[in-house]
N, C-alpha and C positions, 0 to 999 in steps of 0.2 A: 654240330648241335642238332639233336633231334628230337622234335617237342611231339606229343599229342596234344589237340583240343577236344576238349569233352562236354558236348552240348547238344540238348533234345533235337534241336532243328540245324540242318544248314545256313533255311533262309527265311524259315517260316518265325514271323515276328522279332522285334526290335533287339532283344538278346544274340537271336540266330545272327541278324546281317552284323551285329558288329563284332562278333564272334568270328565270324567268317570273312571280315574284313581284316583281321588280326592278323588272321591264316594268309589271308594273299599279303599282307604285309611282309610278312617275315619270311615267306616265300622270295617273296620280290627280294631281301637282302641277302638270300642264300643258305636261308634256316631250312632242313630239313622238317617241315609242318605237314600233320595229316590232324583230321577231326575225325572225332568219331562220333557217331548218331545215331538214333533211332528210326527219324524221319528224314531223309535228300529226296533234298529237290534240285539242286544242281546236276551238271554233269562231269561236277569235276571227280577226277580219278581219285586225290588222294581226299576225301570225304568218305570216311566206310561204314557203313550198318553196322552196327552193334548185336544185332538181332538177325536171322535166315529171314526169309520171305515168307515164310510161316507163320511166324512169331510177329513179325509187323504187320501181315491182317490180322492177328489181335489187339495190336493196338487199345483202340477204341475200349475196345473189353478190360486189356490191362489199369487204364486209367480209371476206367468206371470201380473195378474194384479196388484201385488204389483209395480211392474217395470213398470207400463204403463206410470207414469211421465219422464220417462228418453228417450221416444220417441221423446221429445220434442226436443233431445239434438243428431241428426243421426251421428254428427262427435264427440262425443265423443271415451273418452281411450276404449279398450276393458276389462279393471279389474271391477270388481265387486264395485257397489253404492247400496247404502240400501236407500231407501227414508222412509220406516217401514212405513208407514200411516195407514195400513187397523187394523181397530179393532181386538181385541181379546178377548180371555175368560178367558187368564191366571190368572188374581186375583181371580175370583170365584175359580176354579182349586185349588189354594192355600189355598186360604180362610178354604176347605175342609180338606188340611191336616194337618192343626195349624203348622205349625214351629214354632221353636224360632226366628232363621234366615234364611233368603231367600239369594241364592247366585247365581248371575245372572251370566251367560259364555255367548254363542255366541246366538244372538240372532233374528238376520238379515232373510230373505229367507222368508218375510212376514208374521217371529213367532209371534212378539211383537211390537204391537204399539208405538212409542215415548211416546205417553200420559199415557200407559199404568203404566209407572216405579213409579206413587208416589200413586198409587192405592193399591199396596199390603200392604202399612199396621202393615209391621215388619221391624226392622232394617234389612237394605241391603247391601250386601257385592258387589261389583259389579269384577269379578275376567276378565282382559284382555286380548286378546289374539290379539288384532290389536289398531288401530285406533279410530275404527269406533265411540265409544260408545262418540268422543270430539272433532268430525270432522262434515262437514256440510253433510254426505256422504259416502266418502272412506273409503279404511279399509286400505288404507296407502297412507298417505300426499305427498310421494315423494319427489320432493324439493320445496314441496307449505309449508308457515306456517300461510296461513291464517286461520288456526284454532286455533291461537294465536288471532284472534280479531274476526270477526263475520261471515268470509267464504264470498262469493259471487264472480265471476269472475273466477270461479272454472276449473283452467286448464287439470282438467281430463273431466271436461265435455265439453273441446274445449269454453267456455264462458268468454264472455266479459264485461259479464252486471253485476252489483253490488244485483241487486234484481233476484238472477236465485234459482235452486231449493236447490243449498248449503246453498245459504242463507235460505232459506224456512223450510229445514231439522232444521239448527243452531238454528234458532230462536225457530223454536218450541220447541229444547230442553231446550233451555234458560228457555220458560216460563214453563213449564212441571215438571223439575228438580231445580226449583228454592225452596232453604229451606227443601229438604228432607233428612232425617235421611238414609246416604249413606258413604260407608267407600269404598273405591279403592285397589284392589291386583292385580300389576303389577310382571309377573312371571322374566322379566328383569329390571334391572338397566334402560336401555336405553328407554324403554319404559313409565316406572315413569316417570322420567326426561319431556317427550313427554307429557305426560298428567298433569302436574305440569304446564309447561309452556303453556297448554291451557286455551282460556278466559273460557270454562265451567268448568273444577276441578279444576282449582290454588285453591283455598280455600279448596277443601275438602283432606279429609286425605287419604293418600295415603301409601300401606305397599306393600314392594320388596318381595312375597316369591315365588320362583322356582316352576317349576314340580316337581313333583314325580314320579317314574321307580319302578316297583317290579323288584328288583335286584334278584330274585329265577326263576323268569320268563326268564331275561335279566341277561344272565353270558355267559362266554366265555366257549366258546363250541369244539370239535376238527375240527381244517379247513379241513385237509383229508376229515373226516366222512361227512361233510356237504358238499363238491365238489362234492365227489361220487353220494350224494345224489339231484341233483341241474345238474349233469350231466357238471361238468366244470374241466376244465383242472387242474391237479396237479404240472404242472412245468412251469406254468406263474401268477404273479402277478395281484391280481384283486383288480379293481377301482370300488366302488361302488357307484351306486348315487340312491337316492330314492323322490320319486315327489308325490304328490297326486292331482288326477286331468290331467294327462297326464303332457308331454313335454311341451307343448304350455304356462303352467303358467308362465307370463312374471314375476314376482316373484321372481321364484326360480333359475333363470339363466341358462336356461340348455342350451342356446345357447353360454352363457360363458363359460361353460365346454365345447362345442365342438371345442369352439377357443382353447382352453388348450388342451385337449386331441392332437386336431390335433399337434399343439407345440411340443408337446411330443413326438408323431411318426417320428415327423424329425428331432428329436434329440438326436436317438440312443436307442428307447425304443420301438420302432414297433414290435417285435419280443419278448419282455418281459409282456407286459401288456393286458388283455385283461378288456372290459367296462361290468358290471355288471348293471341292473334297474331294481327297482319292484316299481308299483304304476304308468307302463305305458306298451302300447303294441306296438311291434314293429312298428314308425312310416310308413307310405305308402312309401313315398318317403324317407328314409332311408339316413343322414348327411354320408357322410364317412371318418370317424376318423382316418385310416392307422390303426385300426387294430379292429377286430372283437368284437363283440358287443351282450351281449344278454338281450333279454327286458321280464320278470317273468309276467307282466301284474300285476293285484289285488291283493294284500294281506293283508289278514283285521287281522288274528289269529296271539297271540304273537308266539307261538311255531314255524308256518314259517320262521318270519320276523330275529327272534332270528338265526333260521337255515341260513337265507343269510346273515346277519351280521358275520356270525361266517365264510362264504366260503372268507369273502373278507380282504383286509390288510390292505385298507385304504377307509373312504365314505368322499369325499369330497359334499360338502353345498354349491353349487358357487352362494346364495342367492341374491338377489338386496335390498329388503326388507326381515325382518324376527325379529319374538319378540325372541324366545328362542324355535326351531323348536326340537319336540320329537327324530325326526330320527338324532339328533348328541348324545341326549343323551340318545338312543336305541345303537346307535355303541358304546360308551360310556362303558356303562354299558357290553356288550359282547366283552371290552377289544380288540377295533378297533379305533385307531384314527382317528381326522376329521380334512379335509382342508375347508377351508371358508374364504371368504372375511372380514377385519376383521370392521364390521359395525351392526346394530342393538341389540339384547342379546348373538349375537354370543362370543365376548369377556369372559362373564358370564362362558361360558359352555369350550373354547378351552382356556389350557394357549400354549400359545404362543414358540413351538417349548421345551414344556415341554410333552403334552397331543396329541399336535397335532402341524398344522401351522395356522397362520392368514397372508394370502395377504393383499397386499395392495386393497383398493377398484378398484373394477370392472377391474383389471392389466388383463389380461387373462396366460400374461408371469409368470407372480409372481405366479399364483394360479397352473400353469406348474411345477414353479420353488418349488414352496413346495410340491406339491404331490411324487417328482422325491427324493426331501429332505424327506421323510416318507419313502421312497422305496428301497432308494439305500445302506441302512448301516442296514444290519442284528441285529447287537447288536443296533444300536441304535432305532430301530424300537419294539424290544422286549423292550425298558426300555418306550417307548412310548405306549405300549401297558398298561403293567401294569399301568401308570401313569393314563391312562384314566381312566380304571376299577377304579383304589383308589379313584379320584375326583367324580365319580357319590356315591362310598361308604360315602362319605366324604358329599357331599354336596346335592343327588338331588336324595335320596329315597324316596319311598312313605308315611315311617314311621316319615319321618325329617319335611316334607311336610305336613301332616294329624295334625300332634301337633304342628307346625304354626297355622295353619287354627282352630283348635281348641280353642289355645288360645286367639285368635282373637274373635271368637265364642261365648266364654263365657264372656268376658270384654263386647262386645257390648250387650249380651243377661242381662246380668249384670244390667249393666247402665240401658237398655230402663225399665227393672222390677220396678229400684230403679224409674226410672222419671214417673211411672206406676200411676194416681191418687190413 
C-alpha cells in the first residue's frame, strides 16, 4: 500500500502535527507513506516539497496574492478565508509518485487550487480538520449555516450581497467536486455531523476516526522533575493553556480564560495558582489575572511540550470553535486533565467530570467553576489523572488510528482496482 499525504505544513500548526502523526503511524505498520508539502520543517526524508526552492522563497508572495480577493471585502472578520484560486502543480507531483491513495489534510495558504481536487486521478480520502473544505471560505461557520445551501451574504465577510466571493469560492467547488471518487475522515463526531449537513458532502461518505498520539512520546512524566526544569514553583498549582499562533486567535478563547482566571483570583485562589503558556510570548501589554503568569513562547519538539504538560495539573481549552484540538489529547496522554467548553469534538476527547470538566458554552464562571473542581480535591484529581491517561490508551493512539485509516485504504484501493478496466 502506498499513500501520499497532502498538507501545507509538516509541522507548522495543529493540522500539520496531526497530519504528520498519521504519516509516522502508518509508517510504524508498514504502509508505504510520504507527505507532500510546501513548507518542511522536519528532517524526515520521506516529507517532499512540492515546490523547488525558488518557488518557496515566494511563498509569502504566493499567499499574499492568493488573498488579493478578499480586499474587496475591508470590513470583514479578522479569522482566516481561503478563496484557493491560484493554480498548482500538485497532480503532476503525485502523478510522479503513483499512490494507491491520495489523502488530502489542510490545504488552504494558496497550496491547492479548488479545481485542482478531481485532477489527481486516485481514490481520495479527504481527512478534516475545519470547515473549510464545505464552506464558501471559512475554516469555521460560526453561527452562519449557509453552507447548508450555496453560501453568499457571508457574514465573516461583513456582506450583504447574495453573489459575493462565498458564493464564488461554493460554486466553484460545486462545479469542480461534482462526481469524484472522494471518501470524507472527520477526526470528530461533531464535525461529520457539520459536513453531512452540507449542501457539498451530504452525499458523499463520510468516516468518524480520531487522531493519533504516540503515547511513548506522550506519558506522564515527574511534575517536581519538569518545574525544576521549566524554572516554576513547587508549592503552587499550575493552569496550563497552549495556543498556536499567539493569544490573539479569536478561536481559542484566550480572552475567556482571562475572564475565568481573573474569577478565580477573587475567589480565594490568588495565592494558590499560577498561569502557564507555550505557543505564545509574553503579550506587550500584559491582561492581569491576580496572579503571575508565564509565557514559554515556541514549541515545536514532542520531548518539550511532553516536559510542560508534565509541570502542570490542569490545561484548560477555553476554545470558541475547535474540531478535536492535539493539546487536550497531548495533556491526555501525559496524565493531565482538560477543562473546555463543552462544544465542537471537545466532548470526543473530555468525559465530563470523569477525565476532566466541560463548561457550559462560553460561561466564563463555569469554565472558573471547573478548573477550581479539578484543583481543589487531591484524591479526586489523582483519579482524574489516571482516567485521562486510560481514555487516550483506550481510544486515540497512533496505532488505533494508523489501522483505521488503513483499513479504509485498502477497501477504497480495493474497489477503484476491481472498477479498473
Amino acid at each position: 500500500m502506498k499513500v501520499v499525504l497532502i498538507n501545507s505544513s509538516d509541522l507548522e500548526g495543529g493540522a500539520a502535527r496531526a497530519a504528520y502523526r498519521l504519516h509516522q503511524g502508518l509508517q510504524g505498520i508498514g504502509v508505504s507513506s510520504q507527505m507532500l508539502v510546501k513548507n518542511k520543517k522536519s528532517g524526515d526524508p520521506n516529507v517532499i516539497l512540492s515546490q523547488n526552492g525558488i518557488a518557496n522563497k515566494f511563498d509569502k508572495i504566493i499567499s499574499t496574492i492568493s488573498n488579493l480577493p478578499l480586499r474587496l471585502y475591508p470590513e470583514r472578520n479578522p479569522a482566516i478565508f481561503s478563496p484557493e484560486w491560484l493554480p498548482d502543480s500538485l497532480a503532476a507531483k503525485v502523478a510522479k509518485i503513483q499512490p494507491d491513495i491520495i489523502n488530502l489534510h489542510w490545504v488552504c495558504g494558496g497550496y491547492m487550487q479548488v479545481e485542482s481536487v478531481p485532477k489527481f486521478n486516485k481514490p481520495l480520502v479527504w481527512t478534516l480538520h475545519d470547515m473549510w473544505s464545505f464552506t464558501g471560505g471559512c475554516h469555521y461557520s460560526e453561527e452562519c449555516d449557509r453552507y447548508t445551501k450555496s453560501c453568499g451574504s457571508c457574514p465573516q465577510l461583513h456582506s450583504s450581497k447574495d453573489s459575493d466571493l462565498s458564493r464564488w469560492v461554493w460554486q466553484r467547488k460545486a462545479k469542480a467536486w461534482k462526481n469524484i471518487d472522494l471518501t470524507l475522515v472527520s477526526p470528530s463526531a461533531w464535525l461529520a455531523k457539520c459536513a453531512t449537513s452540507s449542501s457539498l458532502f451530504k452525499d458523499y461518505r463520510i468516516e468518524v476516526i480520531p487522531y493519533g498520539i504516540d503515547i511513548q512520546k506522550y506519558k506522564p512524566l515527574n511534575s517536581q522533575w519538569a518545574r525544576e526544569i521549566l524554572n516554576l514553583p513547587k508549592d503552587k498549582q499550575i493552569v496550563l493553556f497552549g495556543i498556536a499562533g499567539g493569544t490573539s486567535n479569536r478561536w481559542k478563547g484566550f480572552n475567556l480564560l482571562v475572564s475565568a482566571l481573573q474569577s478565580l483570583s477573587k475567589s480565594g485562589w490568588k495565592d494558590r495558582i499560577e498561569l502557564l503558556v507555550f505557543g505564545s510570548s509574553q503579550p506587550e501589554n500584559a491582561v492581569e489575572l491576580g496572579f503571575k503568569a508565564h509565557y514559554l513562547g515556541n514549541l515545536a519538539d514532542d520531548i518539550s511540550l511532553a516536559t510542560v504538560y508534565a509541570a502542570a495539573d490542569v490545561f484548560v481549552a477555553p476554545s470558541v470553535y475547535d474540531n478535536l484540538p492535539n493539546t487536550v489529547m497531548e495533556a491526555g496522554a501525559c496524565a493531565i486533565p482538560s477543562v473546555a467548553f463543552n462544544i465542537g469534538g471537545l466532548p470526543d476527547m473530555i468525559e465530563h467530570c470523569s477525565n476532566g470538566y466541560l463548561a457550559k458554552p462560553y460561561e466564563t464562571e463555569d469554565l472558573a467553576r471547573g478548573i477550581a473542581w479539578v484543583l481543589e480535591d487531591p484524591d479526586r484529581h489523582q483519579k482524574l489523572c489516571a482516567r485521562a491517561r486510560q481514555k487516550v490508551e483506550q481510544e486515540f493512539t497512533l496505532d488505533i488510528q494508523a489501522n483505521r485509516y488503513l483499513s479504509l485504504f485498502s477497501e477504497l484501493a480495493s474497489a477503484s482496482n476491481s472498477a479498473a478496466p
